[in-house]
Jmol script that loads the backbone (N, CA, C; Angstrom):
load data "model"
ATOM      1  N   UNK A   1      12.591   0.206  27.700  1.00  0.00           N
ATOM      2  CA  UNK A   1      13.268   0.847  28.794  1.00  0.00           C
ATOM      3  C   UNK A   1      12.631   0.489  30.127  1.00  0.00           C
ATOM      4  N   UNK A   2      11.294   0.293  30.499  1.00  0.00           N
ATOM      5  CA  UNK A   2      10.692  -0.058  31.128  1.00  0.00           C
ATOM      6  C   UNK A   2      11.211  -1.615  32.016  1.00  0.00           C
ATOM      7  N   UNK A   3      11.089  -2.425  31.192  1.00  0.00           N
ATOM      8  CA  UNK A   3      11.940  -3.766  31.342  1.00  0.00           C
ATOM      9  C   UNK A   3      13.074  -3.797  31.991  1.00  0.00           C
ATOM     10  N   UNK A   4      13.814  -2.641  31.485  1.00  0.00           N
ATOM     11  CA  UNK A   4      15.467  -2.618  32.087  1.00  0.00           C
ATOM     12  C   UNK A   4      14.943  -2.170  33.346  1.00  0.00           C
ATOM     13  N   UNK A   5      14.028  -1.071  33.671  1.00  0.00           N
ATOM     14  CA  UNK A   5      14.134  -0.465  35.020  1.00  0.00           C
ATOM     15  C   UNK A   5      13.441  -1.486  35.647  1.00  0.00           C
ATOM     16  N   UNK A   6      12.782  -2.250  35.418  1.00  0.00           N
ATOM     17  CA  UNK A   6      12.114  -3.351  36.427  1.00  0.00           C
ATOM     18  C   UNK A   6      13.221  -4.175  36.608  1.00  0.00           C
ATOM     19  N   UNK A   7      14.200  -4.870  35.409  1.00  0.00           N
ATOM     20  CA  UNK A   7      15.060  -6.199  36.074  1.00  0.00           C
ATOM     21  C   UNK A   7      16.504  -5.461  36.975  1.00  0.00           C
ATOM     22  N   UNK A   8      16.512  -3.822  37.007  1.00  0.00           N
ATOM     23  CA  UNK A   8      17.713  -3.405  37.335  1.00  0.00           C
ATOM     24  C   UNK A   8      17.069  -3.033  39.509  1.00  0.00           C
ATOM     25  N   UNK A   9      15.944  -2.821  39.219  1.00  0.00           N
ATOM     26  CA  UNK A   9      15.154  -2.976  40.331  1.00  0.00           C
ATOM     27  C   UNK A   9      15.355  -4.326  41.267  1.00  0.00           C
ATOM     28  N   UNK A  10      14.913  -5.151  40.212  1.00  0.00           N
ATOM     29  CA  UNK A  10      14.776  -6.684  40.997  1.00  0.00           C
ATOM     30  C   UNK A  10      15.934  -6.773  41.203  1.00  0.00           C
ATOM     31  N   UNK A  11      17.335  -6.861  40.395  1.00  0.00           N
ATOM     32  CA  UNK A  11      18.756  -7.089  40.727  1.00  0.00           C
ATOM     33  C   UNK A  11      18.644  -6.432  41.940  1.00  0.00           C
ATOM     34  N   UNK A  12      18.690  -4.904  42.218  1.00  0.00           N
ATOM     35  CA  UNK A  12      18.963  -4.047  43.614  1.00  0.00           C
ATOM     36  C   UNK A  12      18.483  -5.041  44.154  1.00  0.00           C
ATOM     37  N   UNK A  13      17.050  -5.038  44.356  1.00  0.00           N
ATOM     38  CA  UNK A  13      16.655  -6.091  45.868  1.00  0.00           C
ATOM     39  C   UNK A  13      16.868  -7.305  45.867  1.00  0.00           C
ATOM     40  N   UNK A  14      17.543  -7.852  45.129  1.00  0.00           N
ATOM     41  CA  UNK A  14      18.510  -9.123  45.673  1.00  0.00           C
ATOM     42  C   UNK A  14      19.471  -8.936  46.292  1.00  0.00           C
ATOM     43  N   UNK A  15      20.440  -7.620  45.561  1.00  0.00           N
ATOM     44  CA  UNK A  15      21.653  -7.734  45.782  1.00  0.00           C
ATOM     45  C   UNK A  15      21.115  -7.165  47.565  1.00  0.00           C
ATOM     46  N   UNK A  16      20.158  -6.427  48.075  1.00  0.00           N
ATOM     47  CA  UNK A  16      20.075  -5.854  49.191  1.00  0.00           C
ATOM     48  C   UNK A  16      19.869  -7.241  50.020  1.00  0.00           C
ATOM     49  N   UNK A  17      18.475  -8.205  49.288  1.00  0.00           N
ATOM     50  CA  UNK A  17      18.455  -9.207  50.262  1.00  0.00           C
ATOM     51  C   UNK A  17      19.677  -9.969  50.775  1.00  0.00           C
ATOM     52  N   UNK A  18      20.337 -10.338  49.937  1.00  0.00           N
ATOM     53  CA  UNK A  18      21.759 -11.058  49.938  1.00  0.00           C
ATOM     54  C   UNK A  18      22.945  -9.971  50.974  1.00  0.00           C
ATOM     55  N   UNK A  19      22.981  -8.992  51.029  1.00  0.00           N
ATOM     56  CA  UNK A  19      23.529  -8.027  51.783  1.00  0.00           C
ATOM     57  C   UNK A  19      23.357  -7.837  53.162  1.00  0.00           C
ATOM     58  N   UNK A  20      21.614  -8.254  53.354  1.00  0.00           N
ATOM     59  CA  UNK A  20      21.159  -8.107  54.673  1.00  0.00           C
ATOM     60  C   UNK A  20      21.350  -9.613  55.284  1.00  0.00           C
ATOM     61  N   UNK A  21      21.360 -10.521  54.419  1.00  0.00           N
ATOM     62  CA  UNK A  21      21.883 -12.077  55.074  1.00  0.00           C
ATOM     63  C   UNK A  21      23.072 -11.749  55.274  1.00  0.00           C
ATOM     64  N   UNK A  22      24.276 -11.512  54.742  1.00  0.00           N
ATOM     65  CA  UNK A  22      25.508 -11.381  54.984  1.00  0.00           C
ATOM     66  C   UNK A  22      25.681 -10.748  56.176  1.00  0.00           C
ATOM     67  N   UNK A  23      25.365  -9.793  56.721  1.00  0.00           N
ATOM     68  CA  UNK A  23      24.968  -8.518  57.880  1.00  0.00           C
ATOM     69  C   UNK A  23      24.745  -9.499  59.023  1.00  0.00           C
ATOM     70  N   UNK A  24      23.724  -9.686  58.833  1.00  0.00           N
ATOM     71  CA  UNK A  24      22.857 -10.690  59.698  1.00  0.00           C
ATOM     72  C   UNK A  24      23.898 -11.992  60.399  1.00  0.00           C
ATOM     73  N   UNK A  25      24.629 -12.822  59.628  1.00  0.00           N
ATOM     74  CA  UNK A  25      25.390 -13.701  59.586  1.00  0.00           C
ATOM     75  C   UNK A  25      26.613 -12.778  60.447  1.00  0.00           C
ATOM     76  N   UNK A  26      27.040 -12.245  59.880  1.00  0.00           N
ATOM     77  CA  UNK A  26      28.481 -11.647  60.656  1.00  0.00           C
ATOM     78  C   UNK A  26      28.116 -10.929  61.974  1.00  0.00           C
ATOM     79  N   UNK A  27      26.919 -10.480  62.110  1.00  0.00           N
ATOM     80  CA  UNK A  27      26.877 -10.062  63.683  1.00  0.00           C
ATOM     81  C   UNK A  27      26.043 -11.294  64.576  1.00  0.00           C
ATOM     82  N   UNK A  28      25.896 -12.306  64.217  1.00  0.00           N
ATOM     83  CA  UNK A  28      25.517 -13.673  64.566  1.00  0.00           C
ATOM     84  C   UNK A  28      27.144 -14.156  65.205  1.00  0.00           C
ATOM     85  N   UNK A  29      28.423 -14.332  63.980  1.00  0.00           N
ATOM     86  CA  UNK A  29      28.987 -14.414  64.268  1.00  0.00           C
ATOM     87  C   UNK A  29      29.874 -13.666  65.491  1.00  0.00           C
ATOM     88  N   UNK A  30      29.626 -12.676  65.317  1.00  0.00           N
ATOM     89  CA  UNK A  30      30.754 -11.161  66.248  1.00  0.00           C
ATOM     90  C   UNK A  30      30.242 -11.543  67.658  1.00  0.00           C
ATOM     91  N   UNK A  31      28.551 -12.064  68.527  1.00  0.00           N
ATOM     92  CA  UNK A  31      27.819 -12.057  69.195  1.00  0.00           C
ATOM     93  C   UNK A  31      28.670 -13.420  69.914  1.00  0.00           C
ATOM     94  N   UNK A  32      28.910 -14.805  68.905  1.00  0.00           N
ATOM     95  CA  UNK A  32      29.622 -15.701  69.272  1.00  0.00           C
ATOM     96  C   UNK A  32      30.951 -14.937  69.578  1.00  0.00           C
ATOM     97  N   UNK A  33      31.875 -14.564  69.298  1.00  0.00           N
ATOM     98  CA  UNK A  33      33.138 -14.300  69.513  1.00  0.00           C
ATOM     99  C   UNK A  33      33.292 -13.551  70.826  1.00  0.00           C
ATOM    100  N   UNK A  34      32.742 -12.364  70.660  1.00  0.00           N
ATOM    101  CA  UNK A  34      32.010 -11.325  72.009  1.00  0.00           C
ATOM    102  C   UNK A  34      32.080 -12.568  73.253  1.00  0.00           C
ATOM    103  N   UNK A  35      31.496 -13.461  73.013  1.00  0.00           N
ATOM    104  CA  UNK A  35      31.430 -14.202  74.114  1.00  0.00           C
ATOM    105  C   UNK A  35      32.533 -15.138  74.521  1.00  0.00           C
ATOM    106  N   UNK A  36      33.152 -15.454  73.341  1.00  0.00           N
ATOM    107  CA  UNK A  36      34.530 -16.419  73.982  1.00  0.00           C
ATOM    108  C   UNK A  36      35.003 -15.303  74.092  1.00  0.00           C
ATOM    109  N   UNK A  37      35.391 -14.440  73.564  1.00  0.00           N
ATOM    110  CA  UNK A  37      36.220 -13.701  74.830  1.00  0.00           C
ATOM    111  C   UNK A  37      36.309 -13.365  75.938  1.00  0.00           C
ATOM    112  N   UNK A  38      35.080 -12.922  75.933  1.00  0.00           N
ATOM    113  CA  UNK A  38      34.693 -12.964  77.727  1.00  0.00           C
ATOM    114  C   UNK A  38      34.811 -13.907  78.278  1.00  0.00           C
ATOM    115  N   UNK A  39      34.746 -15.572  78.390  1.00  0.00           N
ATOM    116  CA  UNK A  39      34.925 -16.679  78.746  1.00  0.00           C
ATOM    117  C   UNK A  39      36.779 -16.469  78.879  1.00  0.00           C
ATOM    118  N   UNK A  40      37.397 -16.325  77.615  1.00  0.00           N
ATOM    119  CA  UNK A  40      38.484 -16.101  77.961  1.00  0.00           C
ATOM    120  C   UNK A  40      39.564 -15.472  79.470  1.00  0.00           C
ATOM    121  N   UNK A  41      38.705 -14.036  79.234  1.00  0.00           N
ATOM    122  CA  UNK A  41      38.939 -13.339  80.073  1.00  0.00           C
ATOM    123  C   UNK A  41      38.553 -13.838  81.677  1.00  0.00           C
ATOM    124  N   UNK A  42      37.837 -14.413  81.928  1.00  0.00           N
ATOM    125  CA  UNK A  42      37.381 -14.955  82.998  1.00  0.00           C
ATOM    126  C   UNK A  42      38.481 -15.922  83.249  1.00  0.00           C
ATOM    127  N   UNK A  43      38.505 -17.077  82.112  1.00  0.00           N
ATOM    128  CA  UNK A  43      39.783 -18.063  82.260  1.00  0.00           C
ATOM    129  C   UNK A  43      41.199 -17.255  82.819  1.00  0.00           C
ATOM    130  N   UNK A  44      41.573 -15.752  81.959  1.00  0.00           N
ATOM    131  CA  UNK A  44      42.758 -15.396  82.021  1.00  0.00           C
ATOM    132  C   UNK A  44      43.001 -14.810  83.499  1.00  0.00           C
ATOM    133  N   UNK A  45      41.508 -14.140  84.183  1.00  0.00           N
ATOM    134  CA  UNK A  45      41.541 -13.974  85.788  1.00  0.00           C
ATOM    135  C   UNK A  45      41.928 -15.142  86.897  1.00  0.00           C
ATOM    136  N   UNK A  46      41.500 -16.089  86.373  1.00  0.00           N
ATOM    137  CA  UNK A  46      41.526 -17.762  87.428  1.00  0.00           C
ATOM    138  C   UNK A  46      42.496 -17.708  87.150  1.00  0.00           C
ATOM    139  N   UNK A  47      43.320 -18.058  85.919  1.00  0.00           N
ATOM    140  CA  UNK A  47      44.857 -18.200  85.947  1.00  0.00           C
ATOM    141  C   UNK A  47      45.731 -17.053  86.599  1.00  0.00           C
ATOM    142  N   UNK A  48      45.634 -16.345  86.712  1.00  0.00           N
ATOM    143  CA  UNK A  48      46.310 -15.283  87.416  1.00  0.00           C
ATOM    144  C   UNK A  48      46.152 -15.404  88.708  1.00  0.00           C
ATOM    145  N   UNK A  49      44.921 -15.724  88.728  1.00  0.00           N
ATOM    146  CA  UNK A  49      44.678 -16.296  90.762  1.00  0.00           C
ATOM    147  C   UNK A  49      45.458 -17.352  91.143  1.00  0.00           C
ATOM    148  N   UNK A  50      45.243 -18.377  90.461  1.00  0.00           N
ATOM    149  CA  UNK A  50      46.032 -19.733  90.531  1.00  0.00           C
ATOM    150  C   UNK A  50      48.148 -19.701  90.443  1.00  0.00           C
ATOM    151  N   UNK A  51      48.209 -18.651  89.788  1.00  0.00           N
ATOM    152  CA  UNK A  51      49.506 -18.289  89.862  1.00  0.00           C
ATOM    153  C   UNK A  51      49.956 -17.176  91.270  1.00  0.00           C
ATOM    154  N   UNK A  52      48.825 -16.666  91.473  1.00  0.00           N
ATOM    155  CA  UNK A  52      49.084 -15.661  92.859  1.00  0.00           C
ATOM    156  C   UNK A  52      49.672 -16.579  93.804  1.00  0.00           C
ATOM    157  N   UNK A  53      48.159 -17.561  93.638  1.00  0.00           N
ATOM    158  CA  UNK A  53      48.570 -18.338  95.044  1.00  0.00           C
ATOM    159  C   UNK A  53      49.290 -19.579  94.964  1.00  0.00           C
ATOM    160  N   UNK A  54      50.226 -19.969  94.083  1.00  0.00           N
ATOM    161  CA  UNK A  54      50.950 -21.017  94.018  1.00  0.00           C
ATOM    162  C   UNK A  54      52.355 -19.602  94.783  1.00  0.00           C
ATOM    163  N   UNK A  55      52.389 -19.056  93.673  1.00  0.00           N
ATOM    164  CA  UNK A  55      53.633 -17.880  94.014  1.00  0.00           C
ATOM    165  C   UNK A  55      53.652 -17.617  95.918  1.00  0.00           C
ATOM    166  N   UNK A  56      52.289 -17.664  96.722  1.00  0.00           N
ATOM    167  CA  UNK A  56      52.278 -17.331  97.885  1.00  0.00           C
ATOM    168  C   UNK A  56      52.449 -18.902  98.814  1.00  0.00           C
ATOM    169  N   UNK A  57      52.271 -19.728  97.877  1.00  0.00           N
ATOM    170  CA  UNK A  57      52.279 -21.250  98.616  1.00  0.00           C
ATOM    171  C   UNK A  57      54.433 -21.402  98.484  1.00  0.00           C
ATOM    172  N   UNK A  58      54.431 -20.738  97.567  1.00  0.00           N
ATOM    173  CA  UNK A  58      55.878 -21.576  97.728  1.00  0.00           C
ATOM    174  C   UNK A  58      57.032 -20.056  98.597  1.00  0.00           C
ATOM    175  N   UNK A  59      56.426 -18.722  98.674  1.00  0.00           N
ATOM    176  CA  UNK A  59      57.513 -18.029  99.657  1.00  0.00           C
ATOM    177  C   UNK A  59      56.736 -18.799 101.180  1.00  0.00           C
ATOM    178  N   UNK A  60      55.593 -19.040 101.211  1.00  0.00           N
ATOM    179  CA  UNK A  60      55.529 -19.657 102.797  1.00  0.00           C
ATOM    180  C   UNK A  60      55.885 -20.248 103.032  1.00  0.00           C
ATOM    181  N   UNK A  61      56.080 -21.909 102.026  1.00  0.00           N
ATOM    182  CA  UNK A  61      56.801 -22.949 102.158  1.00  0.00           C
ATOM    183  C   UNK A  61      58.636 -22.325 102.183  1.00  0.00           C
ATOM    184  N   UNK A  62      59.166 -21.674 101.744  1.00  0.00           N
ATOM    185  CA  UNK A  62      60.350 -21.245 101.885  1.00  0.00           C
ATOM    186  C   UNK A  62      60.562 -20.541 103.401  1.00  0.00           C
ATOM    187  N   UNK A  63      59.877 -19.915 103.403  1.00  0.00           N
ATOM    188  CA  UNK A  63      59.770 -19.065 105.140  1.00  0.00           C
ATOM    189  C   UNK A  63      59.823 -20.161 106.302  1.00  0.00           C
ATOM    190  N   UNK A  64      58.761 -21.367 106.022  1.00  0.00           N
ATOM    191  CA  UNK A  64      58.784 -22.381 106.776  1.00  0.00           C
ATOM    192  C   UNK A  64      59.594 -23.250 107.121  1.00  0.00           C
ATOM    193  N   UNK A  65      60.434 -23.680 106.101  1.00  0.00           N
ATOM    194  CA  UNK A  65      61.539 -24.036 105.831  1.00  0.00           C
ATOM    195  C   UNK A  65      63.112 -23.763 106.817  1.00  0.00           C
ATOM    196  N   UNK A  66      63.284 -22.104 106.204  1.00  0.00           N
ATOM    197  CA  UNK A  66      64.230 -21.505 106.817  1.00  0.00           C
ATOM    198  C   UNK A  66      63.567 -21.194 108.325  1.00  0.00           C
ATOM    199  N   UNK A  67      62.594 -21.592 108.979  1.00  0.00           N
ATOM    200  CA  UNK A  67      61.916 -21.691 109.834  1.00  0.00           C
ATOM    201  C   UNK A  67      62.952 -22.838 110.881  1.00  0.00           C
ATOM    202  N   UNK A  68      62.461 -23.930 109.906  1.00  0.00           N
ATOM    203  CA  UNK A  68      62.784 -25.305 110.585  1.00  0.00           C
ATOM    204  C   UNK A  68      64.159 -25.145 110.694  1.00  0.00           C
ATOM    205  N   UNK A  69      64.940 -24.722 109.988  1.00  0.00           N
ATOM    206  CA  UNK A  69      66.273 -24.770 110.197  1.00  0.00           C
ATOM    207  C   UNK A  69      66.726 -24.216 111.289  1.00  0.00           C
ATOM    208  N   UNK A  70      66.454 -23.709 111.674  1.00  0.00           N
ATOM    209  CA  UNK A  70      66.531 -22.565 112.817  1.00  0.00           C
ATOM    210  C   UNK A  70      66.098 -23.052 114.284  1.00  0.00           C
ATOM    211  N   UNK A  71      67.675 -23.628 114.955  1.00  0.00           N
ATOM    212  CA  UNK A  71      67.236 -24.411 115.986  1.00  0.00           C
ATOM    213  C   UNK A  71      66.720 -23.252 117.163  1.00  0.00           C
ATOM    214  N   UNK A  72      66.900 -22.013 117.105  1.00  0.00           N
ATOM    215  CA  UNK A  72      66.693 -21.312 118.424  1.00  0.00           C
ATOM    216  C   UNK A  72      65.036 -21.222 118.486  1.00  0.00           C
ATOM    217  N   UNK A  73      64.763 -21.548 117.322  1.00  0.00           N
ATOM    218  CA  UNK A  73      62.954 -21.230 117.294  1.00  0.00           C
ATOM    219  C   UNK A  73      62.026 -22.181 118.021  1.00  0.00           C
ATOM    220  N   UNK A  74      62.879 -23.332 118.670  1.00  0.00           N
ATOM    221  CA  UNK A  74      62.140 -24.539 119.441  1.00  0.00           C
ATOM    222  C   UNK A  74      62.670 -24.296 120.576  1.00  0.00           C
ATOM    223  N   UNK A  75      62.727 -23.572 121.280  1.00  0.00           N
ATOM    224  CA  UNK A  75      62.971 -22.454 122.853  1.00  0.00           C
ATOM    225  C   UNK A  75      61.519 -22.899 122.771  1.00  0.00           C
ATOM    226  N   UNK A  76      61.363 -23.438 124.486  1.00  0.00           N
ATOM    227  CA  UNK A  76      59.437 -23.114 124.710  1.00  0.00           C
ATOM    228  C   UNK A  76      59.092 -21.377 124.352  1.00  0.00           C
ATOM    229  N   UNK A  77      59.812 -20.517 124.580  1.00  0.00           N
ATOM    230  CA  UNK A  77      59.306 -19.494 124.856  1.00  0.00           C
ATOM    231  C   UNK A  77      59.196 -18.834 123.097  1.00  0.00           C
ATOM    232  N   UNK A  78      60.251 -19.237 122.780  1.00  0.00           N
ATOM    233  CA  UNK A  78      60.199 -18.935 120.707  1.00  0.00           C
ATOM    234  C   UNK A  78      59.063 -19.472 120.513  1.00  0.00           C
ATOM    235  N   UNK A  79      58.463 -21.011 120.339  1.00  0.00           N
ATOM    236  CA  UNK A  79      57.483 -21.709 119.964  1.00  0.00           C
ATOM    237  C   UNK A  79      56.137 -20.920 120.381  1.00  0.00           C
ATOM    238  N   UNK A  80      56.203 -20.822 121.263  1.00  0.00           N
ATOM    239  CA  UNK A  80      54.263 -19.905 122.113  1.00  0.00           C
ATOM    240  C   UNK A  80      54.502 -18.734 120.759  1.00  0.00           C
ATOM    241  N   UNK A  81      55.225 -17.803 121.150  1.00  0.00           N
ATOM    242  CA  UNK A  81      55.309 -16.565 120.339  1.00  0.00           C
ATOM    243  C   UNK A  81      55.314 -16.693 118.817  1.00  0.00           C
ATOM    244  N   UNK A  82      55.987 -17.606 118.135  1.00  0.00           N
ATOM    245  CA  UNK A  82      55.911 -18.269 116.386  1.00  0.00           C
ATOM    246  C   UNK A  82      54.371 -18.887 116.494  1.00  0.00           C
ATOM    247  N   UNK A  83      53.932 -19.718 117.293  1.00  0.00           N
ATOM    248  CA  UNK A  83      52.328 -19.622 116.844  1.00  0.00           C
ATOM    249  C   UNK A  83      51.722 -18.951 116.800  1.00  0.00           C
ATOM    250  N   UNK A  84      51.570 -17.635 118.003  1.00  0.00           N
ATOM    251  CA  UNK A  84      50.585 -17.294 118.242  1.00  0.00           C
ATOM    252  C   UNK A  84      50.891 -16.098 116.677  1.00  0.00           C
ATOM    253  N   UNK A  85      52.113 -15.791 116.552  1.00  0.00           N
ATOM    254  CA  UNK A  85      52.230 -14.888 115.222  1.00  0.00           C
ATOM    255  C   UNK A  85      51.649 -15.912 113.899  1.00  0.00           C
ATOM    256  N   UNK A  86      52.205 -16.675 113.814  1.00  0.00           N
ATOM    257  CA  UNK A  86      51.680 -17.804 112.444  1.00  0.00           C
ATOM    258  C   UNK A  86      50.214 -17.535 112.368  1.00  0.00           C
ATOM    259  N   UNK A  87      49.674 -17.789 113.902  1.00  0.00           N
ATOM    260  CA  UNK A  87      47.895 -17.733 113.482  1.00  0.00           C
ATOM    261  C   UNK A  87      47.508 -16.405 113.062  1.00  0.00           C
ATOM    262  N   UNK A  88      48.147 -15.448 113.672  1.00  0.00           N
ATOM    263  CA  UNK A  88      48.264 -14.203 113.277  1.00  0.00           C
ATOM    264  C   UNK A  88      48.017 -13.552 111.845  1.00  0.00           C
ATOM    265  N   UNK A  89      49.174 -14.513 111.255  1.00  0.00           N
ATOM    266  CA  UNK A  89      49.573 -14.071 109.834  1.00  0.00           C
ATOM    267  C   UNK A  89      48.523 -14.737 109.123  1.00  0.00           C
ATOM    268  N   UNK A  90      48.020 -16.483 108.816  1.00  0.00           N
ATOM    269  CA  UNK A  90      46.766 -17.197 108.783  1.00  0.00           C
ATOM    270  C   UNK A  90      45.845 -16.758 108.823  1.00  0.00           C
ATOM    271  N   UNK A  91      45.257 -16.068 109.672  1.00  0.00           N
ATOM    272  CA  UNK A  91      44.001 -15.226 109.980  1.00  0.00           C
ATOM    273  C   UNK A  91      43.842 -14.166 109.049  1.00  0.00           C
ATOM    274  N   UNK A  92      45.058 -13.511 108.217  1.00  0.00           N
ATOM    275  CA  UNK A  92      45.251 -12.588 107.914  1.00  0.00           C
ATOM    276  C   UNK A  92      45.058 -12.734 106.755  1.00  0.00           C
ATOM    277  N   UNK A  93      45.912 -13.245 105.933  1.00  0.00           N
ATOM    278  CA  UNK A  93      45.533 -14.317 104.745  1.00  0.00           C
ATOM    279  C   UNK A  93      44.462 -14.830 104.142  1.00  0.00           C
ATOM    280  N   UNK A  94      43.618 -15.694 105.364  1.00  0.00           N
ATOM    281  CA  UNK A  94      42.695 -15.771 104.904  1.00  0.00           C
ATOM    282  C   UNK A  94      41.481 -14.983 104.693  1.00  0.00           C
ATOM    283  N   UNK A  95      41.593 -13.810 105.400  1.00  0.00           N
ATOM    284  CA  UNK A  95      40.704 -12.578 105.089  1.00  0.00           C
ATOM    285  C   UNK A  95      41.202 -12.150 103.808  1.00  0.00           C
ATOM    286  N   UNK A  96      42.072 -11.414 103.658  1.00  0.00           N
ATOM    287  CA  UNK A  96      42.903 -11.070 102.129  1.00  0.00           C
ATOM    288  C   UNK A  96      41.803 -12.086 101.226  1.00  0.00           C
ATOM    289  N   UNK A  97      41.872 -13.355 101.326  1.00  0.00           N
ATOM    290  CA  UNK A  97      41.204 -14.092 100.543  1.00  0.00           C
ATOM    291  C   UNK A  97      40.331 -14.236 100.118  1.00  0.00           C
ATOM    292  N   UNK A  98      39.255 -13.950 101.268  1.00  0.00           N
ATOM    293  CA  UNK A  98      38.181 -13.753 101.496  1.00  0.00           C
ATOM    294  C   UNK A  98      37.441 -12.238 100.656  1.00  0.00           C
ATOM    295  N   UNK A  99      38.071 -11.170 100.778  1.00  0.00           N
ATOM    296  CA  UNK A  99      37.525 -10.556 100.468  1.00  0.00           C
ATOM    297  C   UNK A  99      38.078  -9.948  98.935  1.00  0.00           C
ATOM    298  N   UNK A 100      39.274 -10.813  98.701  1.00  0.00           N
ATOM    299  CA  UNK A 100      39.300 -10.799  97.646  1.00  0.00           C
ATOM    300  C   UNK A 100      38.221 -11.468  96.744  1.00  0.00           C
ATOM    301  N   UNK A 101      38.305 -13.101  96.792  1.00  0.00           N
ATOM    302  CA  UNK A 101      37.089 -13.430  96.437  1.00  0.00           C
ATOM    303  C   UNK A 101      35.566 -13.260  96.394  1.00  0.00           C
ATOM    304  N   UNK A 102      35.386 -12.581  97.451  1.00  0.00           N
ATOM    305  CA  UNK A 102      33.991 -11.638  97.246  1.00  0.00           C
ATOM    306  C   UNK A 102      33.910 -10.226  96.277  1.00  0.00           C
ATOM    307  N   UNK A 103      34.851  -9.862  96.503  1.00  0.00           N
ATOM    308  CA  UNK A 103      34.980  -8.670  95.425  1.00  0.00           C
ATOM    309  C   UNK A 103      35.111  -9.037  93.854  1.00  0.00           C
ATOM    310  N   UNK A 104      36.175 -10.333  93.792  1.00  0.00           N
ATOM    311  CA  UNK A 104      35.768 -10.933  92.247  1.00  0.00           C
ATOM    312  C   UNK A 104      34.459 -11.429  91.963  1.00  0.00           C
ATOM    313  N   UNK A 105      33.706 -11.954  92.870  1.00  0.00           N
ATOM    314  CA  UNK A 105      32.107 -12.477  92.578  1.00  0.00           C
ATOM    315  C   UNK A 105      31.668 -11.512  92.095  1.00  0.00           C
ATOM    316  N   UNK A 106      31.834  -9.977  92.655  1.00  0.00           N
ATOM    317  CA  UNK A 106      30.749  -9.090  92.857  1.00  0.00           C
ATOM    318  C   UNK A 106      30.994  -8.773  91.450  1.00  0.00           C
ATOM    319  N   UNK A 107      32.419  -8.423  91.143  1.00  0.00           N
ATOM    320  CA  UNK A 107      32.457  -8.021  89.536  1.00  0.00           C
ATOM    321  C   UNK A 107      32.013  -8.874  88.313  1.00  0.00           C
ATOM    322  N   UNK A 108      32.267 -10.059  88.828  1.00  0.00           N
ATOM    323  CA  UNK A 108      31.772 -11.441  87.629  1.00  0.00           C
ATOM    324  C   UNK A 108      30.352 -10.890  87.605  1.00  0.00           C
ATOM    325  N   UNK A 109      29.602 -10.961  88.965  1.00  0.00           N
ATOM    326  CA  UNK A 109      27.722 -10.521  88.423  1.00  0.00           C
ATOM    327  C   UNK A 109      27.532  -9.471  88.081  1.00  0.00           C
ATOM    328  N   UNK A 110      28.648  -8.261  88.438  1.00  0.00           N
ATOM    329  CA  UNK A 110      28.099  -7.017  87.833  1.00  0.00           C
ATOM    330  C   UNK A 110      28.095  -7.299  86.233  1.00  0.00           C
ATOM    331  N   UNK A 111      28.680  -8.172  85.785  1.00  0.00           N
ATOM    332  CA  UNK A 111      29.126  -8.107  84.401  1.00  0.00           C
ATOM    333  C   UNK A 111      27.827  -9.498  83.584  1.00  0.00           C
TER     334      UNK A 111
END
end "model"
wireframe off; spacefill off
backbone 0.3
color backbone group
């Protein structure tokens, strides 16, 4: 009886060693995955940026457009007033941008 309780012993601590490799292995693995996702997620933010601003490149290009068409807008006195608003709007924009992109930095390092 003795015998049995020693080889039923040794079985347990295999079957434990073999249990704790398995363990070991799958949160090795989970640690990799954990991380492409997050890579993901980062990818899935840029793409969403990259679609913002295509989406904002083509209503300006449309605005600009129906701009040009528009012979009363080349009046000297239309032209002064459409720049000085354009830089207006430009200036504006590029702050939006600006602090958008600083605010995404800040969250990328908080993380």
């Amino acid at each position: 009886m003795d015998s049995n309780n020693k080889m039923n012993l040794l079985q347990l601590k295999y079957e434990n060693a073999s249990m704790e490799h398995k363990i070991k292995t799958l949160q090795e693995e989970n640690s990799k995955l954990e991380e492409k996702i997050k890579l993901m997620e980062i990818q899935q933010t840029n793409d969403e940026a990259v679609v913002e601003i295509l989406q904002n490149h083509v209503e300006e290009r449309r605005a600009f457009n129906n701009f040009l068409r528009d012979d009363s807008n080349f009046e000297p006195s239309e032209m002064e007033r459409r720049a000085k608003l354009r830089e207006e709007i430009i200036s504006k924009r590029e702050d939006t941008k600006r602090a958008k992109a600083s605010r995404d930095v800040g969250e990328k390092v908080k993380e």
